[in-house]
DRENLO-835181 format. One record per residue (C-alpha): residue in three letters; residue number from 1; x, y, z. Coordinates in pm, whole numbers, plus 50000, padded with zeros to 5 digits. Each point is the difference from the previous one (the first is absolute). Last residue first. Layout:
# residues N
     r     k      px      py      pz
   Ala   NUM       X       Y       Z
...
This chain:
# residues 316
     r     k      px      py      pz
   Unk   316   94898   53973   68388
   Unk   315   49863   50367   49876
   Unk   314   50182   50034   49690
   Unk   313   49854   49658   49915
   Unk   312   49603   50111   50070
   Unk   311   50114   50373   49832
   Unk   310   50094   49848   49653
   Unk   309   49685   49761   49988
   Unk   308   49786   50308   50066
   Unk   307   50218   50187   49706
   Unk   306   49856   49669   49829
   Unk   305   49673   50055   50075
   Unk   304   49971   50377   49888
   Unk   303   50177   49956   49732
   Unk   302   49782   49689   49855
   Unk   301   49694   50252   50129
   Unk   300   50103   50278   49802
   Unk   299   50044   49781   49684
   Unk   298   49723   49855   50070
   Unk   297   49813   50391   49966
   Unk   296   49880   49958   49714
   Unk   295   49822   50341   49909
   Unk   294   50271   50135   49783
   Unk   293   50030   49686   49783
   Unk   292   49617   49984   49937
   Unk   291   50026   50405   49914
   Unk   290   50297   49888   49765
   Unk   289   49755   49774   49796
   Unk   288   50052   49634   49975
   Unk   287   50075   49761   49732
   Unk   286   49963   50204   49701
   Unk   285   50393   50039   49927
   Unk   284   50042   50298   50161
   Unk   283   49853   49852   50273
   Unk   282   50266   49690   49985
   Unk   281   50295   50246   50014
   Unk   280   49835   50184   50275
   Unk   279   49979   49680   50222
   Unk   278   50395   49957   49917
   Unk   277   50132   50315   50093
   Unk   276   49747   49929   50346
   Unk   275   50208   49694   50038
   Unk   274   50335   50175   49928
   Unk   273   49858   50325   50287
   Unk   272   49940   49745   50239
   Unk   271   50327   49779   50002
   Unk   270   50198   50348   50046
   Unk   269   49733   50072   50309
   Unk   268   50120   49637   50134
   Unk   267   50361   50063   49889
   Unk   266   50023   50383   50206
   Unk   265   49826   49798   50317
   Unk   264   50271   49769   49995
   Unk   263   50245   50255   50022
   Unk   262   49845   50169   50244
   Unk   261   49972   49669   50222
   Unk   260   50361   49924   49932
   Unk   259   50084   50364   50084
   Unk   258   49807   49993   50325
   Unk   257   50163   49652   50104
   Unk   256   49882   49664   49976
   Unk   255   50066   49731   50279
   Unk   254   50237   49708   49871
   Unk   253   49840   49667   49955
   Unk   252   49866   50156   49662
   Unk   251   50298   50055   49908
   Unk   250   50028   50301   49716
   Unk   249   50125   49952   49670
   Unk   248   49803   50287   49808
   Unk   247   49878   49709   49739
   Unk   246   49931   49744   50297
   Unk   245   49819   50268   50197
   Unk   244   49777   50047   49666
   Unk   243   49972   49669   49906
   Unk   242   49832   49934   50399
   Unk   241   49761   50271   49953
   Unk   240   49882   49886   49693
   Unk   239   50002   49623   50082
   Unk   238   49760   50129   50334
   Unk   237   49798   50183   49771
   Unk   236   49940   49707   49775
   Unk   235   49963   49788   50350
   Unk   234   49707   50268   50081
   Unk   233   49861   49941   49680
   Unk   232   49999   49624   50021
   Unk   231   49854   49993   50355
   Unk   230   49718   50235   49912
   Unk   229   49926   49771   49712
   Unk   228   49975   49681   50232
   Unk   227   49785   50190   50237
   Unk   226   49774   50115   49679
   Unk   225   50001   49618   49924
   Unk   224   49930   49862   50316
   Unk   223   49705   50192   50046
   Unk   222   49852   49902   49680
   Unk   221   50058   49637   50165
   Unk   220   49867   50067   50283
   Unk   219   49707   50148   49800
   Unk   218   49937   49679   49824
   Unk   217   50043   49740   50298
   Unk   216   49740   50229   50192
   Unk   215   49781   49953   49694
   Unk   214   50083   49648   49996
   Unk   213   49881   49934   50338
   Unk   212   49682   50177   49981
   Unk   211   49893   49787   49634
   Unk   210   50131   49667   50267
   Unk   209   49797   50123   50267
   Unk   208   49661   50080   49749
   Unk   207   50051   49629   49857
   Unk   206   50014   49843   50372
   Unk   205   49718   50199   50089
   Unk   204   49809   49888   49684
   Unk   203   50091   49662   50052
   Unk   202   49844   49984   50379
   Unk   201   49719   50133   49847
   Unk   200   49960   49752   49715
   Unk   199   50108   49692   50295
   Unk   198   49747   50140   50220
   Unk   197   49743   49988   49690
   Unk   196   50098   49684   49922
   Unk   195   49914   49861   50334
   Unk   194   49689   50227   50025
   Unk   193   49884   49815   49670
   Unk   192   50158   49621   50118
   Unk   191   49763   50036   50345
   Unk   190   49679   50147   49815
   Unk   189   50047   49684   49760
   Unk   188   50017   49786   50354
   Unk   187   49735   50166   50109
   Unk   186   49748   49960   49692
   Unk   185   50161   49601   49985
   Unk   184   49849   49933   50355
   Unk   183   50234   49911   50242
   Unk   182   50016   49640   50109
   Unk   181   49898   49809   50256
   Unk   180   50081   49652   49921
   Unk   179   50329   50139   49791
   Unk   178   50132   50248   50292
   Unk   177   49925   49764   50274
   Unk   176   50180   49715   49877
   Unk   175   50341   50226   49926
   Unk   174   50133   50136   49667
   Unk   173   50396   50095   49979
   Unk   172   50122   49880   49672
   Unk   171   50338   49929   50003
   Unk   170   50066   49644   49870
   Unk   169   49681   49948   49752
   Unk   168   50042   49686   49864
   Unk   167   50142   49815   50337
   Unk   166   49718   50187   50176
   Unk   165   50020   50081   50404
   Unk   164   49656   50151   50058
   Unk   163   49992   50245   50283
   Unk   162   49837   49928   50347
   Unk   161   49770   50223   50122
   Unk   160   49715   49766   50058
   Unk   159   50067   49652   49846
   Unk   158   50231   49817   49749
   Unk   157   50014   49609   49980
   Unk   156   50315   49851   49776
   Unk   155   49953   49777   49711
   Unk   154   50220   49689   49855
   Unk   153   49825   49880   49670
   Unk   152   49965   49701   49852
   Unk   151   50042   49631   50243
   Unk   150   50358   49943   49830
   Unk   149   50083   50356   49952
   Unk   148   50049   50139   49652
   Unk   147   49677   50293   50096
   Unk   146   50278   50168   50203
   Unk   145   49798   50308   50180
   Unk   144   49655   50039   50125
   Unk   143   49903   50291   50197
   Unk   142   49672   49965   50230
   Unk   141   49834   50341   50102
   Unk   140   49809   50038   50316
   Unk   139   49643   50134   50063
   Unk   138   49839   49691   50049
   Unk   137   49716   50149   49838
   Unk   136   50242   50171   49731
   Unk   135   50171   49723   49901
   Unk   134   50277   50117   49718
   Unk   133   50234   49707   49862
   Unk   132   50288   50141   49874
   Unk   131   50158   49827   49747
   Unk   130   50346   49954   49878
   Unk   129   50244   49790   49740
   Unk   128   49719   49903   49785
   Unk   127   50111   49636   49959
   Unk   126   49728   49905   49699
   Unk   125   49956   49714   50273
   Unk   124   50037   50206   50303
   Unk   123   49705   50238   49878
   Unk   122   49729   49712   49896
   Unk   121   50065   49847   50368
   Unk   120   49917   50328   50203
   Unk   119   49765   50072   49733
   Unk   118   49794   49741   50107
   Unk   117   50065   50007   50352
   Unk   116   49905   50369   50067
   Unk   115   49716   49999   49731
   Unk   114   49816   49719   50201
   Unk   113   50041   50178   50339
   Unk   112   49843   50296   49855
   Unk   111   50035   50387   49875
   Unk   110   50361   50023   50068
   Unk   109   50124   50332   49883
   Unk   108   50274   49892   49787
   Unk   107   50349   50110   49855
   Unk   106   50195   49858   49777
   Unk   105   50398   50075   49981
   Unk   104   50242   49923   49749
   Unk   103   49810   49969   49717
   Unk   102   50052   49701   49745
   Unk   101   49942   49991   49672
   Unk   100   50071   49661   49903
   Unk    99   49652   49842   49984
   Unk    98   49822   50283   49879
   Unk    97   49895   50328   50136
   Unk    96   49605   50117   49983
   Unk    95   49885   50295   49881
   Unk    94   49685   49923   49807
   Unk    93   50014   50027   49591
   Unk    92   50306   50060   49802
   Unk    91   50308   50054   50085
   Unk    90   50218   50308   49944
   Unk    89   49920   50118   50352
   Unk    88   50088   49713   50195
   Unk    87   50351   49969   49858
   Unk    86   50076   50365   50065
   Unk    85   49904   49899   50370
   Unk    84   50186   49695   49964
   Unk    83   50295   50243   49963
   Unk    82   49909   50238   50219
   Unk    81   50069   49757   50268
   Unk    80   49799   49829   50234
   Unk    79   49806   50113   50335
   Unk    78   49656   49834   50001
   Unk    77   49696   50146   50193
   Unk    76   49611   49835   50110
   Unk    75   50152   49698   49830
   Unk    74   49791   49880   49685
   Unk    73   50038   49608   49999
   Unk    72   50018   49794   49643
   Unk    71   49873   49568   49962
   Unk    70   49961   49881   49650
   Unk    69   50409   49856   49976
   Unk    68   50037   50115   50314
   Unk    67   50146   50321   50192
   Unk    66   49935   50218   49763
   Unk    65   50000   50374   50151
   Unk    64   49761   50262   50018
   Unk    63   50033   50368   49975
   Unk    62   49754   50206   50186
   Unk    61   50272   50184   50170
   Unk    60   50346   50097   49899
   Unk    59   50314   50143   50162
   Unk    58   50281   50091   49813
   Unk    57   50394   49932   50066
   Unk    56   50320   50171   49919
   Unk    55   50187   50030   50337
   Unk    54   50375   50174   49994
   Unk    53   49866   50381   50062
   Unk    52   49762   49850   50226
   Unk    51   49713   50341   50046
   Unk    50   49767   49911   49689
   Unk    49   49996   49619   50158
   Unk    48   49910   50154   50346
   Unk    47   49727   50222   49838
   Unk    46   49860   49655   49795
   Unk    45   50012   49784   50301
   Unk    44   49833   50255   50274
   Unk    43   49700   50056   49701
   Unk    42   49910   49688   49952
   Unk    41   50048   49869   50320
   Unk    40   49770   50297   50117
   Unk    39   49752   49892   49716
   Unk    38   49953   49590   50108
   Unk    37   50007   50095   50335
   Unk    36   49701   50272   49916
   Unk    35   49817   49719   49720
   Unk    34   50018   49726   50274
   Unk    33   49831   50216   50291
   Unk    32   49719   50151   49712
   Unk    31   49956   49620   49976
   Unk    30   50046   49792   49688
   Unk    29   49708   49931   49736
   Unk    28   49949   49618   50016
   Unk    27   50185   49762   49820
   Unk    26   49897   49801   49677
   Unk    25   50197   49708   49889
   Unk    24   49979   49911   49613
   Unk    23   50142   49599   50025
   Unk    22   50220   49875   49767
   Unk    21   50202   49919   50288
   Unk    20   49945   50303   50215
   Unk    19   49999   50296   49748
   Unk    18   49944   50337   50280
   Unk    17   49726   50242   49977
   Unk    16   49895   50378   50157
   Unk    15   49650   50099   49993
   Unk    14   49954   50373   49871
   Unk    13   49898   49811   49697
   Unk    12   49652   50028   50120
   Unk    11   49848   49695   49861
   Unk    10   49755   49949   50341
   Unk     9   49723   49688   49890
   Unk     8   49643   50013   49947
   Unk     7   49791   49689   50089
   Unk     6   49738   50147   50169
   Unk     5   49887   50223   49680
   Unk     4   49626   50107   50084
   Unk     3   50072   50065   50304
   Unk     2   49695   50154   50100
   Unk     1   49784   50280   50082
């Protein structure tokens, strides 16, 4: 057999392109390398964004940006705000931000010297205020800061463990090794579902303590209660007591003798027989019925308590 179409040409759109002066660039298919550092960044920007209570930023990829009047790079990542997002998505056609729309960090895997330079210039003019430069084969990471100097931007070499200091991005904690060997995205999703079920669990507990707590809280309170009505009553039988040694005149700093006692005793059972006058007055009048009155035996017990009263201050 053969070829019976030698000139045939690859238009898989799978190939990624950038406008270079008029000029339709195509660039090869990245790396399975580029694609993971370009996913972990991805994902570590957008869960520490979600986590910045005071930090309302998006991160976007395959988004390009003008940097000449026919000239627009596509950053492996851009950081912006959600409002050029919104812009982005009401216009028309590819997703590209104009002059004016600035991000305030771009990120790229460096692919090749040319690239590096290039975009090194194109970026300080539109005065992106922060790139990082990723260079996987010389495994270090390059972060350029204050495009407005005289010779462009100002960058700082980053290398093994060392963590990225980032004027855009004050506290986020990534190091060198981390981003050139990243975690694959199926462990780091594994990682934020066993994280969220900790935090569920840990929740739950929390929720169950509190529901424990305010039963307890309930039933002291209940408890309370019947303790405060056991105080009342037994300060309504105190104010008894005390009317009736006012009434007869006795001192109560004075110890009480047999007679005072008897006497006492005589008003108590006197005090009895008008309340239980009274109960039968309401059963005759439907209230109660006379065996109810018969079989209460507080009055009994009021006597009984009080004569105990009577004996505890005969006694001192």
């Amino acid at each position: 057999m053969t070829d019976t179409n030698p000139t045939y040409k690859d238009t898989s759109t799978d190939l990624r392109s950038e406008f270079d002066r008029g000029r339709m660039i195509q660039k090869s298919i990245p790396t399975m390398a580029r694609n993971e550092i370009c996913q972990f960044l991805l994902f570590k920007l957008q869960q520490h964004f979600s986590m910045q209570e005071d930090v309302d930023l998006v991160t976007l990829f395959n988004v390009g940006v003008r940097t000449g009047f026919k000239t627009s790079r596509v950053p492996t990542l851009l950081v912006c705000s959600p409002e050029l997002l919104q812009v982005l998505r009401r216009r028309s056609g590819p997703a590209v931000l104009n002059f004016g729309e600035i991000p305030i960090l771009a990120i790229e895997v460096q692919e090749n010297r040319a690239d590096y330079l290039l975009k090194k210039a194109e970026y300080a003019l539109l005065e992106i205020p922060e790139v990082w430069m990723i260079d996987p084969e010389k495994e270090r990471i390059q972060v350029w800061t204050n495009p407005t100097n005289e010779n462009g931007y100002q960058h700082q070499d980053y290398s093994g463990d060392d963590q990225l200091v980032s004027t855009q991005l004050s506290d986020i904690e990534l190091t060198v090794a981390e981003i050139l060997n990243p975690q694959s995205y199926t462990e780091l999703m594994q990682e934020e579902v066993d994280a969220n079920f900790e935090l569920q669990d840990g929740f739950s507990m929390e929720w169950q303590q509190m529901a424990l707590a305010r039963s307890e809280y309930e039933e002291l309170q209940e408890q309370y209660r019947e303790l405060e009505a056991l105080v009342h009553n037994e300060l309504q039988e105190k104010a008894v007591l005390l009317e009736l040694l006012e009434e007869k005149g006795i001192d109560l700093k004075a110890e009480l003798t047999p007679g005072e006692f008897a006497m006492l005793q005589d008003d108590l059972e006197a005090r009895k027989l008008k309340q239980e006058n009274e109960e039968l007055e309401k059963a005759e009048e439907g209230d109660t019925t006379l065996g109810e009155i018969m079989d209460d035996d507080s009055f009994d017990n009021l006597l009984t308590d009080e004569g105990n009263e009577l004996i505890e201050l005969q006694s001192l």
